[in-house]
N, C-alpha and C positions, 0 to 999 in steps of 0.2 A: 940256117937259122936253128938254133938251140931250145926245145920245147923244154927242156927236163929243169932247166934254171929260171924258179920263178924265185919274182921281186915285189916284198911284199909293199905296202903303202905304209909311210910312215904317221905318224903322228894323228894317225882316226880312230883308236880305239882309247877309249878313257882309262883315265888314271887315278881317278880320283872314288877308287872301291874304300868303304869303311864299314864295320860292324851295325847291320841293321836286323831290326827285327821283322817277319811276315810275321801277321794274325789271322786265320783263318776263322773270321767269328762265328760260321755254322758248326764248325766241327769239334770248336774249343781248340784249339791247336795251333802252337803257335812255336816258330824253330828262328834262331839266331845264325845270319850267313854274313858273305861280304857282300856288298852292293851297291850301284851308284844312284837308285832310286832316292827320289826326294821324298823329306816329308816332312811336315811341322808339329807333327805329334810326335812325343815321346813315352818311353814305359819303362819302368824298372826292371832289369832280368832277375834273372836266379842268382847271378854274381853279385849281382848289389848295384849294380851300374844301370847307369837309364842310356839306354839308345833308342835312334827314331825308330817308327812305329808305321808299317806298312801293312795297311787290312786290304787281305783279298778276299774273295768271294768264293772261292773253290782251293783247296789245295789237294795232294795226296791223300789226307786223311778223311775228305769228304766227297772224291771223286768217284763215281760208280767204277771206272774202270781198274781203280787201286783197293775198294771195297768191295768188293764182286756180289755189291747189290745194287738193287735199280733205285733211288730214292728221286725224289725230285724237289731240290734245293730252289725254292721259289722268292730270291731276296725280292724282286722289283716287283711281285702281283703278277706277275704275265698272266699265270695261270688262272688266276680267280679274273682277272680282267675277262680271258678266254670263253671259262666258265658264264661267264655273265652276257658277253655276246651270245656264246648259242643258246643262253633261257631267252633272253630279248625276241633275237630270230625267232624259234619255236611259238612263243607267244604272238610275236604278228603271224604268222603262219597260221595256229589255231585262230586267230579274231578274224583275217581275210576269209576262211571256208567259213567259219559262222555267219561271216556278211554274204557269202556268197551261197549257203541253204538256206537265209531271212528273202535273197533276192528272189531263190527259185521258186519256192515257196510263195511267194508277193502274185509271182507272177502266173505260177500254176492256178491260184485263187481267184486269179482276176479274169484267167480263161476260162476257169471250170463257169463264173458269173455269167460273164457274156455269150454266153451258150443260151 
């Protein structure tokens, strides 16, 4: 049996690469490749030519590990959502211990009484 002679598969890798454009709308950046990505947006380049129009969310020029800063690129709210859970929490937390020094309190008063 012969390991060293591989046999690739035919006809699974696409063929159909054309000039698109990624937009990286946090970083303002935007760069012209081949690609088989769909899109139904289009944008005019620098050439003068409209090709489609593919927005991502993070590229090179807005990745902390290509910027060698820590930023935190928040498109969907996660963060503020996040934020907003731990005030909520926090808040039932402070109202449960105020209900529960209203209770002790209730109840220290009612024994100091019946004394």
């Amino acid at each position: 049996m012969r390991y060293n002679c591989l046999v690739m598969k035919s006809s699974i890798h696409p063929t159909t690469y054309r000039p698109v454009v990624f937009s990286d709308e946090a970083a303002g950046f935007s760069f012209l490749t081949q690609s088989t990505a769909d899109s139904s947006e289009t944008v005019k380049w620098e050439d003068g030519n409209e090709y489609p129009l593919v927005k991502v969310h993070i590229s090179s020029a807005s990745h902390p590990f290509f910027t060698g800063e820590e930023k935190i690129i928040d498109t969907e709210g996660r963060v503020d959502r996040f934020k907003a859970r731990a005030a909520a929490a926090e808040a039932r937390k402070e109202a449960l211990a105020n209900k529960a020094k209203k209770a002790k309190a209730q109840s220290e008063k009612k024994s100091a009484s019946d004394k």
